[in-house]
MIMITI-494050 format. One line per field, with one value per residue (C-alpha): residue number from 1; x, y, z. Coordinates in nm, 3 decimals, padded with zeros to 5 digits. Each point is the difference from the previous one (the first is absolute). Layout:
BEGIN
seq	[NUM|...]
c1	[X|...]
c2	[Y|...]
c3	[Z|...]
! end
This chain:
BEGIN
seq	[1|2|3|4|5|6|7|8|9|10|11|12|13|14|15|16|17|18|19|20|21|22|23|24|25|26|27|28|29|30|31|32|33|34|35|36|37|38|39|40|41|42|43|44|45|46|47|48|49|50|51|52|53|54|55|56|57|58|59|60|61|62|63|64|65|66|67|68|69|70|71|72|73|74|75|76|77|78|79|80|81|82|83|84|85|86|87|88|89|90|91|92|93|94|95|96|97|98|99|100|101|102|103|104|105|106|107|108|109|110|111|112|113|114|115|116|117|118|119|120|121|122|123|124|125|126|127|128|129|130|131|132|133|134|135|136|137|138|139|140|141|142|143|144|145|146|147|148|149|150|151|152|153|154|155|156|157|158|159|160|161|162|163|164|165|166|167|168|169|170|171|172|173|174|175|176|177|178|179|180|181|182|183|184|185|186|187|188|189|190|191|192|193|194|195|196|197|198|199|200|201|202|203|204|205|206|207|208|209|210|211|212|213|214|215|216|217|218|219|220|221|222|223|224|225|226|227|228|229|230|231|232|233|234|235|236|237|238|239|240|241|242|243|244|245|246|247|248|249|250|251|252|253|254|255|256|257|258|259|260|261|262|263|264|265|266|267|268|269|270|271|272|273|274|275|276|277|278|279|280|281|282|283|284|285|286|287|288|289|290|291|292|293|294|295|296|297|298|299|300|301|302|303|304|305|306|307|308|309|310|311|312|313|314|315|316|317|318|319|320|321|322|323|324|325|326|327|328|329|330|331|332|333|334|335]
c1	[00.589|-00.181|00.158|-00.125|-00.374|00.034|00.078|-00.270|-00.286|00.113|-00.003|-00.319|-00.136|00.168|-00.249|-00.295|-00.028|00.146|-00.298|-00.274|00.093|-00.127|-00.332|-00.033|00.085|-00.263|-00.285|00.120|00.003|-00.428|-00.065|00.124|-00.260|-00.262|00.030|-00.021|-00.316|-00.159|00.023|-00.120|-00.273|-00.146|00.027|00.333|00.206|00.356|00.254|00.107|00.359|-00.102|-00.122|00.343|00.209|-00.189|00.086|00.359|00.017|-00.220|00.231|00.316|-00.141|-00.099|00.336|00.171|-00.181|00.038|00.365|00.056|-00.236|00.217|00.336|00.120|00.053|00.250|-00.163|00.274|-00.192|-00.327|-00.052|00.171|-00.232|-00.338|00.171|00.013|-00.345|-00.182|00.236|-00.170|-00.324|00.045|00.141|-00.339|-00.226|00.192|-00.081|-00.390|-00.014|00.163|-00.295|-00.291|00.125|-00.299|00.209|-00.069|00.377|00.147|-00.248|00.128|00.412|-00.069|-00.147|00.256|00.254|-00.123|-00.018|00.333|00.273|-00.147|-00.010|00.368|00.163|00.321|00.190|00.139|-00.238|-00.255|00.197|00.118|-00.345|-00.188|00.212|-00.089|-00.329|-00.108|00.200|-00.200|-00.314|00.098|00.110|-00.352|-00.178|00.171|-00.052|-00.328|-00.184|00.197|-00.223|-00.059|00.362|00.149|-00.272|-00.002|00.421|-00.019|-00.260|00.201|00.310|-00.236|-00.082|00.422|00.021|-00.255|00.201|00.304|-00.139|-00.217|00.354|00.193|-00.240|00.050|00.318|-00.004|-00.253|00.261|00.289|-00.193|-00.116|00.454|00.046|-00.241|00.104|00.407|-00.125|-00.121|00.253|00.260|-00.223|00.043|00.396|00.110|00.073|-00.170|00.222|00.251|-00.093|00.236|-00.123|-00.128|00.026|-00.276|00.181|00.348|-00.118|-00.145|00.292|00.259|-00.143|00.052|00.324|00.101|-00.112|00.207|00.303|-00.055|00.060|00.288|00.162|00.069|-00.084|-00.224|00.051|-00.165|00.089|-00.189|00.007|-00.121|-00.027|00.147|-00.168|-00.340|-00.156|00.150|-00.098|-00.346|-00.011|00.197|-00.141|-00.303|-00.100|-00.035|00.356|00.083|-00.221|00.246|00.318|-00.205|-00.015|00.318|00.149|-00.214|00.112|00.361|-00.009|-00.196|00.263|00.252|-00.124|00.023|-00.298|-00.052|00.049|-00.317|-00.032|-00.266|-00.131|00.017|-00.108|-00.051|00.393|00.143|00.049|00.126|00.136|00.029|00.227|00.207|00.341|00.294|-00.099|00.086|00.258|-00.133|00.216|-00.073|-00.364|-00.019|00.180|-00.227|-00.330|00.151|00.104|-00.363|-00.161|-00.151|00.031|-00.062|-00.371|00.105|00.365|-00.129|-00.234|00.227|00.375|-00.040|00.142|-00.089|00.124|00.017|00.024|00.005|-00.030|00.053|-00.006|-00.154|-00.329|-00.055|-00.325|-00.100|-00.088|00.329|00.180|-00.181|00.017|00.406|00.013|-00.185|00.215|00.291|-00.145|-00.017|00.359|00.158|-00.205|00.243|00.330]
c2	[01.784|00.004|-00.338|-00.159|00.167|-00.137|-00.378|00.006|00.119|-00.250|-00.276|00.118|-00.006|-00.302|-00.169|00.213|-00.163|-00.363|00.006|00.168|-00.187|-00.347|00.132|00.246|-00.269|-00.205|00.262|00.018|-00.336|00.017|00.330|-00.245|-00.245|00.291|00.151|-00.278|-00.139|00.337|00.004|-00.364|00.148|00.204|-00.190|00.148|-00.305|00.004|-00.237|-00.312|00.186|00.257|-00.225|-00.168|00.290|00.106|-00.335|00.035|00.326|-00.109|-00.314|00.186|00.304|-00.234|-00.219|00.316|00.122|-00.344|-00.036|00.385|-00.107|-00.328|00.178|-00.176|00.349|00.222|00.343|00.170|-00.182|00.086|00.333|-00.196|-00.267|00.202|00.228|-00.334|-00.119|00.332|-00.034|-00.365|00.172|00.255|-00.260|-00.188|00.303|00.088|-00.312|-00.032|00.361|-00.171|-00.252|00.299|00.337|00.164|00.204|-00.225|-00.122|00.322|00.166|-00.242|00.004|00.422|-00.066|-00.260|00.299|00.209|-00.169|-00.269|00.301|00.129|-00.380|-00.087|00.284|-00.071|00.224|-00.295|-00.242|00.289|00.098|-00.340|-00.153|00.327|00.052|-00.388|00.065|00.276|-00.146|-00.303|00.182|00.277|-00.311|-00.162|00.341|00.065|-00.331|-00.102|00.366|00.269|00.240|00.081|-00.124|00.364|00.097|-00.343|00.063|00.314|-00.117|-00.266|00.234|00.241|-00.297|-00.075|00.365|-00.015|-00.335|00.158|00.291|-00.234|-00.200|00.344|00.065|-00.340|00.050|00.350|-00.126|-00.286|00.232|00.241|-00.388|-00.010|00.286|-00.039|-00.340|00.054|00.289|-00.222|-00.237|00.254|00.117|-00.353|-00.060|00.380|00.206|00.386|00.228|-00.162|-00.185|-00.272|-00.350|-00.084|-00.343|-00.190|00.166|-00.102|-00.372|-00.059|00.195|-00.189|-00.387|00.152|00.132|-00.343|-00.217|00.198|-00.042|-00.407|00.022|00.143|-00.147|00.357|00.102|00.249|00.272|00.237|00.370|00.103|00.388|00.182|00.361|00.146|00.270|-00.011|-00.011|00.312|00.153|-00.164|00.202|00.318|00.093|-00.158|-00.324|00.206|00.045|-00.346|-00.133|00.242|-00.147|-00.371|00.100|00.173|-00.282|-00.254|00.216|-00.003|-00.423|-00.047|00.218|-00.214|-00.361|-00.132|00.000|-00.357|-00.013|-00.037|00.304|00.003|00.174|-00.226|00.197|00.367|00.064|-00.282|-00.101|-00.314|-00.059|-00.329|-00.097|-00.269|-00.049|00.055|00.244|00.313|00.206|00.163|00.311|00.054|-00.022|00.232|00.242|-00.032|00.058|00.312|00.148|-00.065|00.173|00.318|00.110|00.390|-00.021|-00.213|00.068|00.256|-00.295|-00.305|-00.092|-00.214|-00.288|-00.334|-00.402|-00.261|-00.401|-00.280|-00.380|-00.228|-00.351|-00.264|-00.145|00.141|00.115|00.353|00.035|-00.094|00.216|00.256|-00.068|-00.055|00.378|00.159|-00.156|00.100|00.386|00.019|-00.145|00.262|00.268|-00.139|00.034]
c3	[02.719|-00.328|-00.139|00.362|-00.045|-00.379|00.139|00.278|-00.285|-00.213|00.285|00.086|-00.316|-00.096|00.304|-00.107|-00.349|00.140|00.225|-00.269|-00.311|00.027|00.124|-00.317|-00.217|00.167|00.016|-00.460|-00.009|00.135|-00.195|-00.308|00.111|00.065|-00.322|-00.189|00.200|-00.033|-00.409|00.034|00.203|-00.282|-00.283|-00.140|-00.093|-00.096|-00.163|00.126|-00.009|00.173|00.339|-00.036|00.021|00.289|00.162|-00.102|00.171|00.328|00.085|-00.082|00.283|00.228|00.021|00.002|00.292|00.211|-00.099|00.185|00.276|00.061|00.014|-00.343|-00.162|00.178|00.131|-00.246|-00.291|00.092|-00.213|-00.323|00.033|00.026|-00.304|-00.173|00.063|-00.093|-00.312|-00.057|00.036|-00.240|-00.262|00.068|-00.050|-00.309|-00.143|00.093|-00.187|-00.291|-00.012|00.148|-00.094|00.157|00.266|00.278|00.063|-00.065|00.253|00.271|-00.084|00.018|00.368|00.072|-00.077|00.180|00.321|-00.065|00.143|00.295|00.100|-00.133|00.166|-00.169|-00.310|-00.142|-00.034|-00.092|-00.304|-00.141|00.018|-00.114|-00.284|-00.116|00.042|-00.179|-00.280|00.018|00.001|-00.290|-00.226|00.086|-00.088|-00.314|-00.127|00.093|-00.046|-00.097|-00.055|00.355|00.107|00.052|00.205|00.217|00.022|00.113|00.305|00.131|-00.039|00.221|00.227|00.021|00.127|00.238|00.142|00.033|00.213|00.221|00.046|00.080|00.276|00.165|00.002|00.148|00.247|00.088|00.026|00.206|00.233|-00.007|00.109|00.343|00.060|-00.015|00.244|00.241|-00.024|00.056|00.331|00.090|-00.011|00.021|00.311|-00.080|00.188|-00.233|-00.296|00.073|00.069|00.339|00.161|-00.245|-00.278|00.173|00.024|-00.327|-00.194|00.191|-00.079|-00.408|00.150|00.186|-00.323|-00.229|00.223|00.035|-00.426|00.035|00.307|00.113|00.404|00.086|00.261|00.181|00.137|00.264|00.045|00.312|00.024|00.360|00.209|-00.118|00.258|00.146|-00.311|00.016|00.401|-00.091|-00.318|-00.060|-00.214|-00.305|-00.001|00.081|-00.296|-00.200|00.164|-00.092|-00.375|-00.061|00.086|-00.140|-00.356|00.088|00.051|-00.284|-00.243|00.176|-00.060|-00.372|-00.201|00.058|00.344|00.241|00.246|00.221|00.327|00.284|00.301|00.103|-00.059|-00.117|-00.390|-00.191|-00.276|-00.182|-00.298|-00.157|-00.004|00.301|00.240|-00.119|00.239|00.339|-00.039|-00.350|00.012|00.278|-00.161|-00.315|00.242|00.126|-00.342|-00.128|00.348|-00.103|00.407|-00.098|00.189|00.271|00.053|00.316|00.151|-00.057|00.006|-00.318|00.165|-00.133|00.147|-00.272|00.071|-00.296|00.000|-00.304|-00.083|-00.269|00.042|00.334|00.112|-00.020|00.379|00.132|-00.288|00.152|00.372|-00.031|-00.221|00.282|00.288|-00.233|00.011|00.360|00.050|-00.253|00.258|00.265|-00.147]
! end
C-alpha cells in the first residue's frame, strides 16, 4: 500500500511542479527586469556585465518556461530543468558579486534558497543542484571578500536548511493529497461489504487484464461463483448474517484465485474471477474455496454450498465470457 501512496504523491507532484514551473520562471524572469529597473530608478548603476548576465539568465528562464508550457520537455524532466535554471541563476549572481561585492547578489541567491525547494518538491534534484550551488557561491565569497565569507556561508547554508524543510512539507502535504485520493478511487471501483472490486473496478481491471493476454497470445477465462441458499439465509436469519455468509466467502475466493487473477463482486451473490491462461479445473477450484471458508459463524445459518461456471477463449469480449460462465453455473446446478 505504501509503495502505491509513494507513486500517486510522486505523480501528483510530478503535475504540481509541471504545471507551476514555467510560470515561476516567468514571474524570475520579470523580478530580473524589476530589479534591475528599480536600481536604474535611483541612480545606482552597475556594470555593463552585470545587465548581461541578467539577460543571459532572463532568456534562458523564459525558453525554459515556454519549452514546459509547449510539451517539448517531458513532465519527468520538469524538476531537473527548473534545478538547472535556478543553478544558472546562482552562477549569474555569483558573478555580478564578483564585479559589486556589496551583498546585493548574495542577499538574492540566500532568498532564492530559501524559496527554490518548497517549489521543486523533488530529493534529487534538490540535492544535486543545492550542493552546486552553495559551492558556487562559497568559491565566489572566499575569493571576492573573504573577510565576511564565513558568515555569508553559513547564511546560505541556513537558507539550504530552511529549503529542505519547506520541500519536506510539500511532500508530506502531497502524500497526505495520496492518501485521500487512492481513497476515493478505491470507493469508486471497490465493493465495501467486501473490499473486492465491483463492476467499474471489474471492467477497467479486465481491459489491463485482456491487453496483457493479446501480448502473449494466451486466452482469458472467467469463473463465475454463486453462493446457494442465500436467500433463505437472508429470510431465516436476518441480512446481517447473510452479509457474513457474502464475506466469508468473498475471503475464501479471493485466497483461492492467484494473486494476479481479477476477482470481483458481480451481484448480491455472485463473484468472478478473471485470469490468464487455460481454465483452471472446476473440481479443484471448488475444493480450494471450501478449504479457505472459515464457515465457524455461519455453518448453523448456511449449508456452505457454492455453484461454479467458467468460459474461456482468446480475444473474446468480456460480456459474453461472462454471460457463457454464468449459463455454465446454472447448468452445473442441474446435474
Amino acid at each position: 500500500m505504501e509503495t502505491r501512496i509513494a507513486r500517486k504523491r510522486d505523480q501528483i507532484i510530478t503535475e504540481q511542479v509541471a504545471r507551476e514551473t514555467p510560470w515561476v520562471m516567468l514571474v524570475l524572469a520579470v523580478l530580473i527586469v524589476f530589479f534591475d529597473t528599480g536600481f536604474a530608478l535611483v541612480g545606482i548603476i552597475a556594470p555593463l556585465g552585470y545587465y548581461i548576465s541578467d539577460v543571459i539568465q532572463g532568456l534562458f528562464f523564459v525558453s525554459c518556461a515556454l519549452a514546459i508550457k509547449s510539451g517539448l520537455i517531458p513532465l519527468r524532466y520538469t524538476p531537473w530543468i527548473f534545478a538547472s535554471a535556478i543553478v544558472v541563476n546562482a552562477l549569474a549572481l555569483s558573478y555580478q558579486y564578483s564585479v559589486d561585492n556589496t551583498g546585493t547578489a548574495v542577499g538574492v541567491i540566500v532568498m532564492t534558497m530559501v524559496l527554490f525547494g518548497g517549489l521543486l518538491a523533488m530529493w534529487k534534484p534538490f540535492l544535486i543542484s543545492a550542493g552546486i550551488m552553495v559551492a558556487i557561491v562559497a568559491y565566489a565569497l572566499i575569493t571576492y571578500n573573504p573577510d565576511f565569507a564565513a558568515g555569508w556561508i553559513v547564511t546560505v547554508l541556513t537558507g539550504v536548511g530552511a529549503s529542505a524543510a519547506l520541500l519536506f512539507a510539500r511532500r508530506r502535504s502531497a502524500w497526505e493529497l495520496a492518501v485521500a485520493s487512492i481513497t476515493i478511487e478505491d470507493l469508486a471501483i471497490r465493493d465495501q461489504a467486501t473490499g473486492l472490486l465491483n463492476r467499474h473496478g471489474l471492467h477497467e481491471s479486465a481491459v489491463h487484464l485482456r491487453a496483457m493476454a493479446a501480448r502473449a497470445d494466451s486466452p482469458v477465462f472467467v469463473v463465475f461463483v454463486d453462493i446457494v441458499g442465500l436467500k433463505q439465509v437472508n429470510d431465516t436469519f436476518g441480512h446481517t448474517m447473510g452479509d457474513r455468509v457474502i464475506e466469508r466467502v468473498a475471503q475464501a475466493v479471493s485466497a483461492t484465485s492467484r494473486d494476479a487473477d481479477v476477482v470481483a463482486r458481480w451481484g448480491g451473490d455472485e463473484f468472478l474471477v478473471l485470469g490468464i491462461g487455460p481454465t483452471p479445473s472446476m473440481q479443484e477450484f471448488i475444493e480450494r474455496i471450501y478449504l479457505h471458508l472459515d464457515d465457524s459463524e455461519i455453518s448453523h445459518a448456511w449449508d456452505c454450498e457454492i455453484s461454479l461456471g467458467c468460459a474461456n477463449g482468446v480475444d473474446r469480449d468480456l460480456f459474453s465470457l461472462i454471460q457463457e460462465a454464468d449459463e455454465a453455473m446454472y447448468a452445473s446446478r442441474q446435474m
